[in-house]
C-alpha positions in Angstrom: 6.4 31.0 31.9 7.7 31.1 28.5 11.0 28.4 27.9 13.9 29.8 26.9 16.4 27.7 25.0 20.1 27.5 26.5 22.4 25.3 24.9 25.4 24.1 27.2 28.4 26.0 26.5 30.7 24.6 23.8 33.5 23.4 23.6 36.2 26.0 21.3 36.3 23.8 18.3 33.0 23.3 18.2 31.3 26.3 18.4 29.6 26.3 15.3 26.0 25.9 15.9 24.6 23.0 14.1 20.8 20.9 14.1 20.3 17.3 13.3 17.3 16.6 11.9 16.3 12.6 12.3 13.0 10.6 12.1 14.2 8.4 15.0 16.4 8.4 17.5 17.0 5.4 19.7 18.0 7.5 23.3 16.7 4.9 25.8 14.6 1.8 26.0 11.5 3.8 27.9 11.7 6.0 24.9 10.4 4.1 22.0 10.6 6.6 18.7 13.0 4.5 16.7 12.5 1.4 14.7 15.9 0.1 14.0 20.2 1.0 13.1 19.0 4.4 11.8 17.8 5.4 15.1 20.6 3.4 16.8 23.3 5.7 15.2 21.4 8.9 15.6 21.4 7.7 19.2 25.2 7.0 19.8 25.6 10.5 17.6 23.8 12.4 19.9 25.6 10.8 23.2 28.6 11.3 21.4 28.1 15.6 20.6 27.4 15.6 24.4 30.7 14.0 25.3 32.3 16.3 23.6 30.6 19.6 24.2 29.7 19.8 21.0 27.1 23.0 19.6 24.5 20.8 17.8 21.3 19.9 18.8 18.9 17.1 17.5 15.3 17.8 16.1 13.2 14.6 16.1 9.2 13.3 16.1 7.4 12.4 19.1 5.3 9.7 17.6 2.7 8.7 19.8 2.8 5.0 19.2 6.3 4.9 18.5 6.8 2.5 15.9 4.9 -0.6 17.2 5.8 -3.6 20.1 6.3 -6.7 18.9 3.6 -9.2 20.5 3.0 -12.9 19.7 0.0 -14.5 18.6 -1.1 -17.6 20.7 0.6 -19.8 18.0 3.7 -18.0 18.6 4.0 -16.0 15.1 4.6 -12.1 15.2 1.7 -9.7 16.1 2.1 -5.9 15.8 0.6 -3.8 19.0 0.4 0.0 18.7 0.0 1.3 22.6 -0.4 4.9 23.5 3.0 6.1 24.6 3.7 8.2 27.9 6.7 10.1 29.4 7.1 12.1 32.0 10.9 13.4 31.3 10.1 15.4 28.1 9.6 19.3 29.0 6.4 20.5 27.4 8.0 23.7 25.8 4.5 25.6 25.5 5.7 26.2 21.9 2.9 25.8 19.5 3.4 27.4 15.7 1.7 26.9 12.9 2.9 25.3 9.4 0.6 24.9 5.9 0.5 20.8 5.1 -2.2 20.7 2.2 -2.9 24.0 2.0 -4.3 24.2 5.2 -2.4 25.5 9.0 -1.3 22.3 11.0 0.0 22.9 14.7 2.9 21.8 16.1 3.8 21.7 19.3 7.5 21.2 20.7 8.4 19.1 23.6 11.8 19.0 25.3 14.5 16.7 26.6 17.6 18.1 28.8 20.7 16.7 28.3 21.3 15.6 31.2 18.3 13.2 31.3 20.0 10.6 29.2 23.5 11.9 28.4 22.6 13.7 25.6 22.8 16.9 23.0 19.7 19.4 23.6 16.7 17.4 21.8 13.4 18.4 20.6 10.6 16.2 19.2 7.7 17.3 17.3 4.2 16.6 17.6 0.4 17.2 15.7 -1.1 15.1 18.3 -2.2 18.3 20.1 -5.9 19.4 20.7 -5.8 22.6 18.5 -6.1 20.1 15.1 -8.2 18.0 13.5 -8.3 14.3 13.4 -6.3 13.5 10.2 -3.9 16.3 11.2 -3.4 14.5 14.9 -2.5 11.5 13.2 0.9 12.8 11.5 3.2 11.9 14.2 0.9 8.3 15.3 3.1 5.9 13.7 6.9 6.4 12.5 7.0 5.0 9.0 3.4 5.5 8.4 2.6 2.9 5.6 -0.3 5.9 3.8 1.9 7.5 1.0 -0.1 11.0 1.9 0.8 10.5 6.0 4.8 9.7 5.3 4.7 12.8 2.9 3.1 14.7 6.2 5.5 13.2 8.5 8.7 14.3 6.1 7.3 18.1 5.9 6.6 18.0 9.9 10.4 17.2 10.9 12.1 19.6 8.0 9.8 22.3 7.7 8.4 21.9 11.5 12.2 21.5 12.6 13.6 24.6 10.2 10.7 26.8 11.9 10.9 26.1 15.7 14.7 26.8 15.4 13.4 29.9 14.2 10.5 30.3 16.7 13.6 29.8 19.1 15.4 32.4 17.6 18.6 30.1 17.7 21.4 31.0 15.0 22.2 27.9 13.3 24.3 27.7 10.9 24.4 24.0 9.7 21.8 21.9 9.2 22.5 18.4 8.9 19.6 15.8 7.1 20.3 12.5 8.7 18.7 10.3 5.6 16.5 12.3 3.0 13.4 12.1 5.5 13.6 15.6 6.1 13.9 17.2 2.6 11.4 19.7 2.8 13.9 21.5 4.8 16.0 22.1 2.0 12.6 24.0 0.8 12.0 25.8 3.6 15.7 27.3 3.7 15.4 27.9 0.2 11.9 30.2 0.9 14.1 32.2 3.8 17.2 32.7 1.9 15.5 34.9 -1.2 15.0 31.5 -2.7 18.4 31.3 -3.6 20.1 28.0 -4.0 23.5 28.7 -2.7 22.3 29.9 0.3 20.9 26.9 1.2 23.9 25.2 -0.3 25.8 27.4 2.5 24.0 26.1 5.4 22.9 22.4 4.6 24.6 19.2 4.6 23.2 15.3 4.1 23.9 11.8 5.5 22.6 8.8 3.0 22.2 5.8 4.5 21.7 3.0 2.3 21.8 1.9 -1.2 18.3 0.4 -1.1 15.2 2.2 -2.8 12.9 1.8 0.2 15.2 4.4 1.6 15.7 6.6 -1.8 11.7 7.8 -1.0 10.5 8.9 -4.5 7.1 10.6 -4.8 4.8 11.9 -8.1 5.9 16.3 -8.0 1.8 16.5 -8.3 1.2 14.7 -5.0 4.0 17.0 -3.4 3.1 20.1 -5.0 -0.9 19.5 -3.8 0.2 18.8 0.4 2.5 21.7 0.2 5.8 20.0 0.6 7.9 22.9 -1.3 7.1 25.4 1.6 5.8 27.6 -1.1 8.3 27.9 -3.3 6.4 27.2 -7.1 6.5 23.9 -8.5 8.1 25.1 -11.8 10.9 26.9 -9.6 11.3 23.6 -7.7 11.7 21.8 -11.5 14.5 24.3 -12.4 16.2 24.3 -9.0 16.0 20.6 -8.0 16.9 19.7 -11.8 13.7 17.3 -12.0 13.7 15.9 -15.0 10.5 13.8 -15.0 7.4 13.4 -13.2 8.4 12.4 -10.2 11.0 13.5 -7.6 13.5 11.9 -5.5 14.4 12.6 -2.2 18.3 11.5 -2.2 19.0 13.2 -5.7 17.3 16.4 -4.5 19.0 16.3 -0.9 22.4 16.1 -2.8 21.8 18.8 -4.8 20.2 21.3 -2.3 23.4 19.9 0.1 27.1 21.2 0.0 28.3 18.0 1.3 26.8 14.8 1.3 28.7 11.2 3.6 27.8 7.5 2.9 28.7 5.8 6.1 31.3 3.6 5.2 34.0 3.2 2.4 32.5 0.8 0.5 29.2 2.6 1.0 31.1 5.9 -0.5 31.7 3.9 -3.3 28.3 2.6 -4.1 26.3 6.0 -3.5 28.9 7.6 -5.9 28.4 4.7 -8.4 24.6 5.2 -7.6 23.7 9.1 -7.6 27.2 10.8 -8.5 26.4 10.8 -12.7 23.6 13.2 -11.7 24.2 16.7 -12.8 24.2 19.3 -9.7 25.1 16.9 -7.0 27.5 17.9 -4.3 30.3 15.7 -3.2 30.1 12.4 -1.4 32.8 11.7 1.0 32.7 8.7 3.2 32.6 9.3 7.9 31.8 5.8 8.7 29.2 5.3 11.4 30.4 4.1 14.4 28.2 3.5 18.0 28.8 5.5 21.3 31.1 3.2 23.8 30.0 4.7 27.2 26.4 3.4 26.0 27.3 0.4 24.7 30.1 -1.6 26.6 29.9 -3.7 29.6 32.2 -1.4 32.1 33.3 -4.9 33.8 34.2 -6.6 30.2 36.0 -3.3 29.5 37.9 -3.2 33.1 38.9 -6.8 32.6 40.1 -6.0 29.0 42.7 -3.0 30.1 43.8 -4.9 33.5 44.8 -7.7 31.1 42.7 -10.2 33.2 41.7 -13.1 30.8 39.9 -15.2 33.8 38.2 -11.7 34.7 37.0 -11.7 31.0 35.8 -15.1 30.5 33.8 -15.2 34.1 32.2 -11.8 33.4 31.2 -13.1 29.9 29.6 -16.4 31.6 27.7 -14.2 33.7 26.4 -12.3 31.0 25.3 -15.4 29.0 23.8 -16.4 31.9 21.3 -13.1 32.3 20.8 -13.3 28.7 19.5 -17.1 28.5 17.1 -15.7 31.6 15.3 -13.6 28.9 15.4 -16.3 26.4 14.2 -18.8 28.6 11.5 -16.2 30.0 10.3 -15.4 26.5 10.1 -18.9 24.9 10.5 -21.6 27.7 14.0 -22.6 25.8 17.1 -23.6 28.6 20.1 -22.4 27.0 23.3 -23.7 28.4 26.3 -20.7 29.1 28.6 -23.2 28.4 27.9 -23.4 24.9 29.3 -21.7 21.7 26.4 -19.0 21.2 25.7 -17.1 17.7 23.0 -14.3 17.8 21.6 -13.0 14.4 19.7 -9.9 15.4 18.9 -6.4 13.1 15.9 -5.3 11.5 14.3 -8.2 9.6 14.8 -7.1 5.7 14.9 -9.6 2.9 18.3 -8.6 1.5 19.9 -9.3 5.5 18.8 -12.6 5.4 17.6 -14.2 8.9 17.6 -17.0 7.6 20.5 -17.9 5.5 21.9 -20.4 8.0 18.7 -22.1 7.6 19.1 -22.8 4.0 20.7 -26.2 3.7 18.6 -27.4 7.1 20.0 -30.3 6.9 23.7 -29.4 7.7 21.9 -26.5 10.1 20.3 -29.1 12.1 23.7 -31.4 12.6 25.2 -28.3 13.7 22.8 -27.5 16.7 22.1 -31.3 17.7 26.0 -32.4 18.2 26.4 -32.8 21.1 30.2 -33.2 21.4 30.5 -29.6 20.4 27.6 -27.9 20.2 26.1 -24.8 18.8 23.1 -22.7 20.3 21.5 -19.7 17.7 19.4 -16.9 18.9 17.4 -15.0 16.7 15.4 -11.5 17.6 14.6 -8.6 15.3 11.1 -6.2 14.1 10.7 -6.8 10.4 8.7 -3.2 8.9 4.9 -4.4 10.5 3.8 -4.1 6.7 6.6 -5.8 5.3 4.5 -9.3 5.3 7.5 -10.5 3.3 9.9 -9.9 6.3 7.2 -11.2 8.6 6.7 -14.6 6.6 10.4 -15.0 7.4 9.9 -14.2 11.2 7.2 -16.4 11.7 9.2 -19.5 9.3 12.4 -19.1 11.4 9.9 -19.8 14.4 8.2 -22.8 12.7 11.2 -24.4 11.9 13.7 -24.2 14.9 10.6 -24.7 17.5 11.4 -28.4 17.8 15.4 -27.7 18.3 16.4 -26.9 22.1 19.5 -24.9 21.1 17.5 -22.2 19.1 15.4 -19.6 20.3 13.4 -16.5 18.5 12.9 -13.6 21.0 10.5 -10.5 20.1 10.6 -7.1 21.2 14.2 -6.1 19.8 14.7 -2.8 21.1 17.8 -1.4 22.8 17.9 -3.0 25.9 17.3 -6.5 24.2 20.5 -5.5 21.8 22.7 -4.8 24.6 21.6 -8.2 26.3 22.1 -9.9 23.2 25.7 -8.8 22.1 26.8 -9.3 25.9 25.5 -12.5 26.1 26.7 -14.0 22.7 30.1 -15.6 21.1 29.3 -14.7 17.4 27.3 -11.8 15.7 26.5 -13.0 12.3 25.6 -10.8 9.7 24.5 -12.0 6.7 23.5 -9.0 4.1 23.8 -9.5 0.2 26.9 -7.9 -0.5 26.8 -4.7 -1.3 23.5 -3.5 0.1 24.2 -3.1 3.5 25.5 0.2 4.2 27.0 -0.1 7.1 25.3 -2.3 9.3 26.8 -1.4 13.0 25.5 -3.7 15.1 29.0 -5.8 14.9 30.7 -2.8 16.2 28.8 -3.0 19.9 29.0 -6.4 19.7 33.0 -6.3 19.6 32.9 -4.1 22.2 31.6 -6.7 24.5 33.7 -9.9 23.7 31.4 -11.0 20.8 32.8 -11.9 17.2 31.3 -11.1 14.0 31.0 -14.0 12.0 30.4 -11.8 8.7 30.0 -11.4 4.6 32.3 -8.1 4.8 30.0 -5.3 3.9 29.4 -2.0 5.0 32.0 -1.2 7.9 34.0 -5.0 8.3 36.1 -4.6 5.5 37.5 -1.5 7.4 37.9 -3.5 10.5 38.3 -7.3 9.7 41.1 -9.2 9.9 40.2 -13.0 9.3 40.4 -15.9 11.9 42.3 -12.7 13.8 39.5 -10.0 15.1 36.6 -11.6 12.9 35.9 -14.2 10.8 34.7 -13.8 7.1 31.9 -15.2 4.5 33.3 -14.9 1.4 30.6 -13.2 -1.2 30.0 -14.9 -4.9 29.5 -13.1 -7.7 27.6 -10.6 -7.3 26.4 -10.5 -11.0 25.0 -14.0 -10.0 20.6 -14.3 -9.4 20.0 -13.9 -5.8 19.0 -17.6 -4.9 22.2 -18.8 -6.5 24.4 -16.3 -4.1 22.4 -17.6 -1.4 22.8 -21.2 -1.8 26.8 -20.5 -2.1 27.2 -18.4 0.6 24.7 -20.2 2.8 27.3 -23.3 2.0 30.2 -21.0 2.7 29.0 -19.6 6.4 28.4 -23.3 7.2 31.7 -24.0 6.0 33.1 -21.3 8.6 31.4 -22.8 11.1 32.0 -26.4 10.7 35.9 -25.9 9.8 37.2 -22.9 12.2 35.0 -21.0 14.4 33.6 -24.4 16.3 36.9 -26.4 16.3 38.7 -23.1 17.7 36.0 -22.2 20.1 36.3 -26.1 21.7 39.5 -27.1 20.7 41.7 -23.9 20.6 40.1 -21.5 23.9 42.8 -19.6 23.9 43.2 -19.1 20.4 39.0 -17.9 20.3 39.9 -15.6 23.4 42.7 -13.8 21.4 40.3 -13.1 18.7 37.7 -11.8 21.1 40.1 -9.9 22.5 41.6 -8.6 19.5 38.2 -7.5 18.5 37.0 -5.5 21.7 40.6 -3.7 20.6 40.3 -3.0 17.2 37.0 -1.2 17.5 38.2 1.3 19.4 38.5 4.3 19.2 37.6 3.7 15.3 34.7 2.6 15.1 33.5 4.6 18.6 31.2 7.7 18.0 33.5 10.1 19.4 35.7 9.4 16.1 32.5 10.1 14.3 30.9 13.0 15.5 34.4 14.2 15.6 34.7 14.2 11.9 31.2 15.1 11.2 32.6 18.5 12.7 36.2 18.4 10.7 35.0 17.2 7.6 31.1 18.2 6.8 30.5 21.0 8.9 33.3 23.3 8.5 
């Protein structure tokens, strides 16, 4: 039986016929292809199209040891496992098609998830891992974020040029194609090969999401290395000098994505600003507006914090938040033999361990950190949880130190494994999400936003989305940032003092002192995050605004 592709009917105003191409997706826990808040928001985006019968579809990797489960060692630090991954919902299309990586034919077969099986847009994930290729070939779509240069070039050319040629192979009639992150660039090559290699033909059809001002995820590579694995879909090298504007030896995958694009979004305000500070001197480059991310609610919220919310019911509120405490400090206690009381004023820091979020900025004056959590008049408990990169040893070392330092403290905990059903544990089961990034290099950093939605306050240097959202000591509560001209361990040490200062003199007094005066800014943040910062509003605009 051959499969034959039928999207859902659309809804009128969203009949044009769009694919989102993303190296991860975070769907469901059982499916692990996602490493962190890229895949998160690709996630929510997806539930979010569904909701509203929208005519997109998402384009993905199946990557057969998904990013990697976080393990312990016997003395507790971080261990990376890689385990074969299963699933028995994905619909093995039969699809198998041929593209040229190095020179040489790679198959790719194309596996299928319904939308029904997680609430979803119409999804297909890529794989090499097939029997029709060789070893090295199989390997492509092991590991997301491969740490070989030659495999993450691989990977990049499987999900644009494998995703631009089974919506061929489909025969589906797209007619926007949407990069989530420059991942996919060789895309913009492949539509530029159909279209009679003519630039505003892809410029027609494509459009880009950038999604963070850091270089790790600005990939750059050496135009030799490209040109040799056959990333420009055949299209010349010299062509792809004149037509991407390359002006030295190497090229970048952001720059070239903006100028193969029509329309570019950062994904928040002050994000808009930075990318056009960082990339909008370039000559070529399309405009960058600003659609802040935002997280899908139906996923995310606690339907009996919600219910209690609307009906008004404070003691509704507070006893459903106990409870969740309660089933959160089951896990912690099940994970590191640590009793947490639900009693207790509760701050989770949990994200993707990166150097520039800093874990461990609390920590820095230990001292003050240490009367904090051992007062036992009004005490504070701190959970941390997060999966640095597994060859980010920097990000590790940090892990494993957080570990090694709180280990003799009973009111701190560091849990492993922090995929999305962990997330939704944490943010219903804490008081305060802190979020710590060095202003302004984090994007926009969502996790607040789910944790809002479920009667947890950010506690937070106002980056990325908060300065949209935050209103201090009212929804939130604010780290002021330094200078941001100042060396990095100077800005630490002042904002370190400046969150403990936070702490000390509002959010602990209020929390004990003032319960009522705590519950109105809980409240007032599970309000103020809707429907703003819900991905309705989002995918919404990514139809209004970059689409059309």
């Amino acid at each position: 039986m051959t499969f034959q592709f039928k999207a859902p009917t659309p809804a009128a105003k969203y009949k044009t016929a769009a694919a989102y191409f993303s190296m991860e997706f975070a769907l469901d826990q059982s499916l692990k292809i996602y490493s962190g808040g890229l895949g998160f928001l690709a996630g929510s985006h997806m539930r979010s199209a569904y909701e509203l019968k929208q005519n997109l579809i998402g384009i993905g990797i199946l990557w057969t040891y998904g990013y990697y489960d976080q393990e312990r060692n016997p003395d507790q630090s971080m261990k990376a496992e890689f385990l074969h991954k299963h699933y028995s919902f994905l619909q093995d299309t039969g699809l198998v098609f041929p593209i040229i990586i190095h020179d040489a034919e790679v198959h790719v077969k194309a596996l299928y998830l319904a939308p029904d099986t997680f609430g979803t847009a119409p999804m297909f994930f890529l794989t090499t891992d097939i029997p029709e290729n060789d070893y090295l070939s199989r390997t492509i779509s092991h590991h997301l974020y491969d740490p070989d240069t030659a495999a993450r070039v691989a990977q990049s050319m499987l999900l644009g040029i494998g995703g631009g040629k089974l919506l061929d192979v489909l025969g589906r009639q797209t007619d926007i194609y949407h990069l989530n992150e420059g991942h996919g660039l060789p895309l913009a090559f492949y539509l530029y090969q159909k279209h009679g290699r003519d630039l505003a033909e892809v410029q027609k059809r494509l459009v880009f999401t950038t999604h963070t001002p850091e270089l790790a995820g600005n990939e750059e590579h050496p135009m030799k290395l490209l040109q040799d694995m056959s990333f420009f879909a055949g299209v010349p090298a010299e062509e792809v000098r004149q037509v991407a504007r390359v002006e030295n030896d190497t090229l970048n995958y952001t720059l070239t994505a903006l100028r193969f694009a029509r329309k570019a979004n950062a994904v928040s305000k002050v994000h808009g600003t930075v990318a056009n500070e960082m990339w909008g001197h370039y000559a070529g480059i399309c405009p960058i507006i600003s659609i802040t991310n935002a997280q899908n609610g139906t996923y995310w919220r606690d339907p009996q914090l919600a219910a209690a919310h609307k009906a008004k019911n404070d003691d509704a509120l507070l006893a459903r938040k106990k409870d969740l405490k309660k089933a959160l400090f089951c896990t912690v206690a099940d994970q590191t033999g640590t009793l947490l009381d639900p009693n207790v004023l509760t701050i989770v820091w949990a994200r993707r361990f990166a150097a520039y979020k800093r874990a461990d900025l609390i920590l820095r004056d230990f001292e003050r950190f240490v009367k904090l959590v051992t007062n036992d008049e009004r005490p504070v408990q701190v959970i941390w949880a997060g999966k640095p990169y597994p060859k980010d040893y920097g990000a590790i070392n940090i892990f494993n130190d957080i570990i090694r330092k709180t280990k003799d403290l009973k009111r701190c905990a560091v849990l492993t494994g922090y995929e999305l059903g962990l997330s939704a544990e944490l943010k219903k089961g804490s008081d305060l999400w802190l979020n710590t990034p060095r202003y302004p290099r984090e994007a926009s950093g969502t996790s607040g936003m789910t944790a809002a939605m479920n009667a947890c306050v950010s506690v937070s240097i106002a980056d990325g989305w908060i300065p949209e959202f935050a209103k201090d000591g009212e929804n939130c509560f604010l780290i002021e940032h330094t200078d941001v001209s100042l060396p990095d361990a100077q800005k630490d040490d002042i904002e370190a003092a400046t969150l403990l200062s936070v702490l000390e003199n509002t959010v602990v007094p209020m929390y004990y002192d003032q319960p009522k005066q705590f519950l109105k800014v809980v409240k007032a943040a599970m309000k103020d995050v809707e429907p703003e910062f819900e991905s309705t509003r989002m995918a919404r605009e990514y139809y209004e605004q970059l689409y059309k």
